[in-house]
N, C-alpha and C positions, 0 to 999 in steps of 0.2 A: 692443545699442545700439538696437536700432527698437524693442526693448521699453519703453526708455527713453522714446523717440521719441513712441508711441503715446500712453504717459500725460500726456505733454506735449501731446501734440494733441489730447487729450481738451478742455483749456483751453482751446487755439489754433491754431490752423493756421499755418502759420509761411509768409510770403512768397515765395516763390522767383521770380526774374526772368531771362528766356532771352532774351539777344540776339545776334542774328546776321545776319552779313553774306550779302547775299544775289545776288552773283556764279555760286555754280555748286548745283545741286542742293544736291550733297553735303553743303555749309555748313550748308542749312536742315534735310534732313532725318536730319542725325544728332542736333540737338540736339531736336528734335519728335518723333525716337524715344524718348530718355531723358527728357523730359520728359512725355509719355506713360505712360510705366511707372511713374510716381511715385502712391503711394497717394493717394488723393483725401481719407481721413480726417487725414492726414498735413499737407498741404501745399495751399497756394492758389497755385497757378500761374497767372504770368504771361510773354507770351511776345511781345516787340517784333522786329517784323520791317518789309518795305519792303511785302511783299504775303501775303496769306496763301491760297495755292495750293490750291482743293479737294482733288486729287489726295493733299498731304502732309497736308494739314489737315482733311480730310474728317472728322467724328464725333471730335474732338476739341472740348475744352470749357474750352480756355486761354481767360483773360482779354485779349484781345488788343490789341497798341499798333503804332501803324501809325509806322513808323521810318524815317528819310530814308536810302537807300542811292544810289550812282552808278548812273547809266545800265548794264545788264548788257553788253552789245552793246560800249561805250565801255571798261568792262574787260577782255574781251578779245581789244580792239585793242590797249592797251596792254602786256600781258602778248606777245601776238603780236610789237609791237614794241619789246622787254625795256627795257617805258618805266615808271615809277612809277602807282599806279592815284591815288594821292592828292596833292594837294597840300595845303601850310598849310591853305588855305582851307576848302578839304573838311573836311580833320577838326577842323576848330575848328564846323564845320556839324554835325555827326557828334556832337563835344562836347555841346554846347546842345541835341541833339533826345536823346541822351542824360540826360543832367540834367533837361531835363525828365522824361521816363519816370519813372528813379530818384525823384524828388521825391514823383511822383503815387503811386507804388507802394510806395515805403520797402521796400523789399523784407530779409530776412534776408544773402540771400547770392546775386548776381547770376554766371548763367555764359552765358561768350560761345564763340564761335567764328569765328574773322577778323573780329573786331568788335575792330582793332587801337585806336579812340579811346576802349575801357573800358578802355584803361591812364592814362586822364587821369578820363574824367568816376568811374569807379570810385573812387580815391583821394581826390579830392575830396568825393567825400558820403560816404567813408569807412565803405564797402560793401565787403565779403570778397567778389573776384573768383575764382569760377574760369575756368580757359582751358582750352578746348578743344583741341588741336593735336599733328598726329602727331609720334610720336616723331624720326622722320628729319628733323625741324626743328632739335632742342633742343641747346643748346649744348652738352649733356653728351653728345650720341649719338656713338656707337664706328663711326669711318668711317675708310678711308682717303684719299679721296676724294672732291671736291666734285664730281657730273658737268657735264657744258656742256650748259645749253637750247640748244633750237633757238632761236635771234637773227639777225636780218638779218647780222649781221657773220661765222657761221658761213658763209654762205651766197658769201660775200668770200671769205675765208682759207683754208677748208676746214676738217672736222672735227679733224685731225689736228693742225695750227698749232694751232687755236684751244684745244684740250685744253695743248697746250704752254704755251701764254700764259696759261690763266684761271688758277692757282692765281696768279701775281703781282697779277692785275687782281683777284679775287675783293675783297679788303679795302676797295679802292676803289666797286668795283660794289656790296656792299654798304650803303657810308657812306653810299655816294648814296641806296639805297632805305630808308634809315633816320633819312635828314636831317628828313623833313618833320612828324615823329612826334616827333622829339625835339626839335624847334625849339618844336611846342606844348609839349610836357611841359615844358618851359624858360619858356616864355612863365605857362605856371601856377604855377609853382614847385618842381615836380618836378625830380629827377635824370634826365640823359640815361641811356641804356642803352646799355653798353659793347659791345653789337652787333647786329646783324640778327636771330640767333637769339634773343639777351634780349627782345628788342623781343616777337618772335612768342612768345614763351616768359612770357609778361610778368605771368600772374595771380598773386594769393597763392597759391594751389593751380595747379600743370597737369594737366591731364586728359589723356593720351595714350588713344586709340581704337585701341590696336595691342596686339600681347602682345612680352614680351623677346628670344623665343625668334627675333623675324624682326629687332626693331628697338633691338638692344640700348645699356642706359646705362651709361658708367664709373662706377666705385663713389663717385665722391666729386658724384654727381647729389643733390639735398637732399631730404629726407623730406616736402617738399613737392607733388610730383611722384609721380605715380602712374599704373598701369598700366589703364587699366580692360577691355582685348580692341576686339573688332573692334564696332562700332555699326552693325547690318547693320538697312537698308533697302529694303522692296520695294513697289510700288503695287499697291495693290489689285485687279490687273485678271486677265483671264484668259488662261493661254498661249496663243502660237497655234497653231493646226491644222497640223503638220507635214505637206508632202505628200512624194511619193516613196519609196523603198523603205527602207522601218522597219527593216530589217536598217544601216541605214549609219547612222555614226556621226551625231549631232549636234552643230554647233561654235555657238558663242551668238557673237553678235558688238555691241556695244557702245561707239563711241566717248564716252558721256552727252554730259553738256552743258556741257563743258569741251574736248573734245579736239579737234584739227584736223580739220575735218570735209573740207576740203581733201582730205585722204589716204586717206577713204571712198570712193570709187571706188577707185582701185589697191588698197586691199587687199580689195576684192569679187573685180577683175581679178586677183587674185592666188588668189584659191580657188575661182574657176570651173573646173568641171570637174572636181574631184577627188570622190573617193570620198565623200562626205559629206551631208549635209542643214544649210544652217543657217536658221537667225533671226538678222536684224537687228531690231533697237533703236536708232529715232533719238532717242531721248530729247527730243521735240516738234521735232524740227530737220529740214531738208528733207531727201527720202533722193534718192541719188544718179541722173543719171537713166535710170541701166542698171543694172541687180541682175539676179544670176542666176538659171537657171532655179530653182535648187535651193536657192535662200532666200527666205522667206517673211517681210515686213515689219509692225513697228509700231512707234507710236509709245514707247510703254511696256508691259513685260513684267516677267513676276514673278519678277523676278532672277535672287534665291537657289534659286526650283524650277530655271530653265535652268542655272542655273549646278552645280546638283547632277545636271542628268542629259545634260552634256556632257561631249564627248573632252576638249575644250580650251576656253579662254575670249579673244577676241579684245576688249581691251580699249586705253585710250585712256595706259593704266602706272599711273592714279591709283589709290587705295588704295581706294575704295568696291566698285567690281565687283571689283576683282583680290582683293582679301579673302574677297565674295563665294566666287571661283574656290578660292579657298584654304583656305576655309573647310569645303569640301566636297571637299577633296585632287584640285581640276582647277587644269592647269597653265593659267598665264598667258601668253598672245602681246601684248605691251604694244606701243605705238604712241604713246608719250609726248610732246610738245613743250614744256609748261613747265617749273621746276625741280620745281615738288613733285610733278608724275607722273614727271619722272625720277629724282629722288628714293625714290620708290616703289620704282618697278623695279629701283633699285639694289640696294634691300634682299632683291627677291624673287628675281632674278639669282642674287644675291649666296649664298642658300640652295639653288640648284639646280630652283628649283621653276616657271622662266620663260625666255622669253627676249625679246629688247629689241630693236626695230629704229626705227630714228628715222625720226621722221614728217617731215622735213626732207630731200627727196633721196629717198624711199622709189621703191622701184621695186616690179613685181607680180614679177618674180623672184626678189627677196627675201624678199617674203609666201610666196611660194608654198614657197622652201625652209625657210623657217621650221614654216612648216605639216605640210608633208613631214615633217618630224622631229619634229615633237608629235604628229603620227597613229600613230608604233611608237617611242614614247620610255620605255622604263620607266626609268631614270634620275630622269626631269622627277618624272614622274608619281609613284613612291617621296617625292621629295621633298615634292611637294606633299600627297602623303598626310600623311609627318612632322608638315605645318606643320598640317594640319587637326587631329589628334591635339593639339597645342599649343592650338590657338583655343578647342577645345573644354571646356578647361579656365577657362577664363578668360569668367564671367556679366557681360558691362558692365551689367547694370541692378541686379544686385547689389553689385557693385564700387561702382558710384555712389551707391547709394543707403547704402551705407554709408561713402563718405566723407561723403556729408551729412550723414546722421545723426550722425559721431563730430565734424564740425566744428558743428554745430547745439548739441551738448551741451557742445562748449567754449566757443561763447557764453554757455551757460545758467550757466554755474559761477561 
C-alpha cells in the first residue's frame, strides 16, 4: 500500500489534519508522535492545537493552527469534581474554531484525540474522522466491570456503598456526561449516540493506542476499529544523576500531569526509607515540599530509559507511563483518580502485571506495602514481562500509517 502511496505522492501530497485536546500531556503528545513519523514525501501535515509546547514540539515542521481549548487548570477541577468539562456553549465554540481550521486546510482525512466536537464539525465538512481513544473506552471492550472514580460522594458513602450503587447510577451518570454533545449534534442535525462510550468512540475509523492482549474486544467490534500498540512518548532531555548506592534498585515515580498530585507526598512518605534509589517526575508541576533522601527530582525525564531500567514503575494508573512500564516488562504501582486512569489499571490488575491503590484515602502504609511486594514479586513482574513480549509486536507507526495509506487509496478509487 505505501507503494501505492508513494506514486500518488509523487503528484500530491495528500492533507492530513491533527487535532487535539489539550487537557493532559498525554492527548497532545501521542498524536505529535504519529504524526511525526509520517513520511514528509508522502503527506503535508497539519496539526491544531491550543498551544504548541517546545518540549512536544520541538524540531518539528507541522503546519500549525492555533485552536481554542478550555482552561487546563478548569478541567481538572472538574474531572476532580466528577462534573462535565463541557457545556453546549463550549462545544458549539469548539464547533466554529473547528470549521474554521477544516475550511482553511481541506484536509484528506482529519484525526483527533478527545477532541469530542470533531464528531460535529467532522461530519459537516464531510471529512473521514479518525479517533484516537483507548481501548478500555469502547463500547465493544470485554469487562466485567465498570470501576468507581475517586468523586466527592466516594468520600460520603465510602468505597464499598458506593461500588454497590454505581452499576445502577452508571446509565444515568453517563447520560449526563453525554447530554451536552448530543444536544449540539441535534442542534446540527446529526443523530444523538446511543452512549457515552459511542460518543468517545465516535470517528469513522477508531484508533486504539493499546494491543488486545491487555485490552481486549468482543468479536462483533466493526472493522472499523483497529489496534495500532502502545504510542510511546519521551522528552528529549537527560536522565538524572542517580545518587546513593548503585547496588539498590531503582523505582521511577511519575504522577504526569493528570494525576492527584495531592497524594504525592504520602506516596514519597510511603517509600522513604526503603531499600531503593528513586526519581521523581513532576511533569512541570510543583514537587512536594519534603522528598526523600533517596530520590532525586525533575521536572521532566526520559521515560521509557527510566522506566526500562527500574524495579518498579510508580505511576498516576493512566496508560501513557504504565504502558511505558509495560512495555519494558516493569510492573505498575498505579495511583489512579479519574475513570480512565482507573480504567487502565483495571486492565493492568486485571493481567497480573500491577497493582492499584486509590489516590482518595491513600495512606503511606499502603504505599509502602504495596511497594514491599513489588520489590520480591516475581508473579507481577512474569506478568509484566508477558505483556512486554505482546507490545513488542505491535509498530503503532506502521499500523497507522498503514491504515492511512489503505483508507487514502480508497478515497482514490
Amino acid at each position: 500500500m505505501l507503494a501505492w502511496a508513494r506514486r500518488l505522492g509523487n503528484l500530491v501530497r495528500r492533507r492530513i489534519l491533527f487535532v487535539t485536546e489539550n487537557i493532559t500531556l498525554a492527548q497532545v503528545v501521542r498524536l505529535t508522535t504519529l504524526a511525526q513519523a509520517l513520511p514528509q514525501d508522502l503527506y503535508e501535515v497539519h496539526f491544531a492545537c491550543s498551544d504548541f509546547d517546545p518540549l512536544v514540539f520541538g524540531g518539528t515542521e507541522f503546519q500549525r493552527w492555533p485552536l481554542f481549548t478550555i482552561d487546563r487548570e478548569q478541567g481538572f477541577k472538574a474531572l476532580a469534581k466528577g462534573e462535565r468539562m463541557y457545556d453546549v456553549k463550549t462545544l458549539e465554540r469548539y464547533v466554529a474554531d473547528e470549521l474554521r481550521v477544516l475550511d482553511e486546510v481541506k484536509p484528506a482525512v482529519v484525526i483527533g484525540d478527545f477532541r469530542l466536537s470533531l464528531a460535529v464539525s467532522a461530519p459537516l465538512r464531510g471529512v473521514h474522522c479518525g479517533s484516537l481513544i483507548n481501548a478500555y473506552w469502547s463500547p465493544y471492550a470485554v469487562r466485567e466491570k465498570w470501576p468507581v472514580p475517586d468523586h466527592p460522594i466516594v468520600r460520603l458513602v465510602g468505597v464499598e456503598r458506593a461500588e454497590k450503587y454505581f452499576p445502577q447510577a452508571l446509565p444515568k451518570v453517563f447520560g449526563h456526561f453525554a447530554a451536552p454533545l448530543n444536544s449540539v449534534r441535534k442542534r446540527h442535525g446529526l443523530p444523538e449516540f446511543e452512549t457515552l462510550s459511542h460518543q468517545l468512540c465516535f470517528g469513522d475509523s477508531v484508533l486504539y493506542p493499546d494491543i488486545p492482549e491487555l485490552c481486549p474486544l468482543s468479536p462483533d467490534a466493526p472493522a472499523s476499529h483497529h489496534y495500532l500498540g502502545a504510542v510511546q512518548w519521551s522528552p528529549r532531555v537527560a536522565a538524572p544523576q542517580l545518587a546513593g548506592d548503585a547496588a539498590l534498585p531503582m523505582v521511577y515515580v511519575t504522577l504526569g500531569s493528570s494525576g492527584d498530585v495531592a497524594a504525592l507526598p504520602t506516596v514519597l512518605e510511603g517509600l522513604d526509607g526503603l531499600p531503593i534509589r528513586g526519581v521523581l517526575a513532576t511533569a512541570g508541576r510543583a514537587a512536594p515540599a519534603r522528598v526523600p533522601a533517596n530520590f532525586q527530582v525533575a521536572d521532566f525525564v526520559p521515560g521509557e530509559l527510566l522506566s526500562s531500567q527500574a524495579l518498579f514503575v510508580v505511576t498516576n494508573g493512566g496508560s501513557s507511563t504504565g504502558y511505558q512500564a509495560l512495555a519494558a516488562g516493569v510492573p505498575v504501582l498505579g495511583i489512579p483518580s479519574n475513570l480512565d486512569q482507573y480504567l487502565a489499571m483495571q486492565a493492568i490488575t486485571g493481567a497480573g502485571a500491577g497493582i492499584t491503590l486509590r489516590s482518595g484515602g491513600l495512606t503511606k502504609d499502603e504505599v509502602r506495602r504495596a511497594a514491599l511486594r513489588l520489590l520480591d514479586s516475581r508473579p507481577t513482574k512474569r506478568a509484566a514481562e508477558t505483556l512486554a513480549s505482546h507490545f513488542s509486536a505491535y509498530n503503532c507507526h506502521e499500523r497507522f500509517q498503514n491504515w492511512l495509506s489503505n483508507l487514502l487509496e480508497g478515497q482514490a478509487e
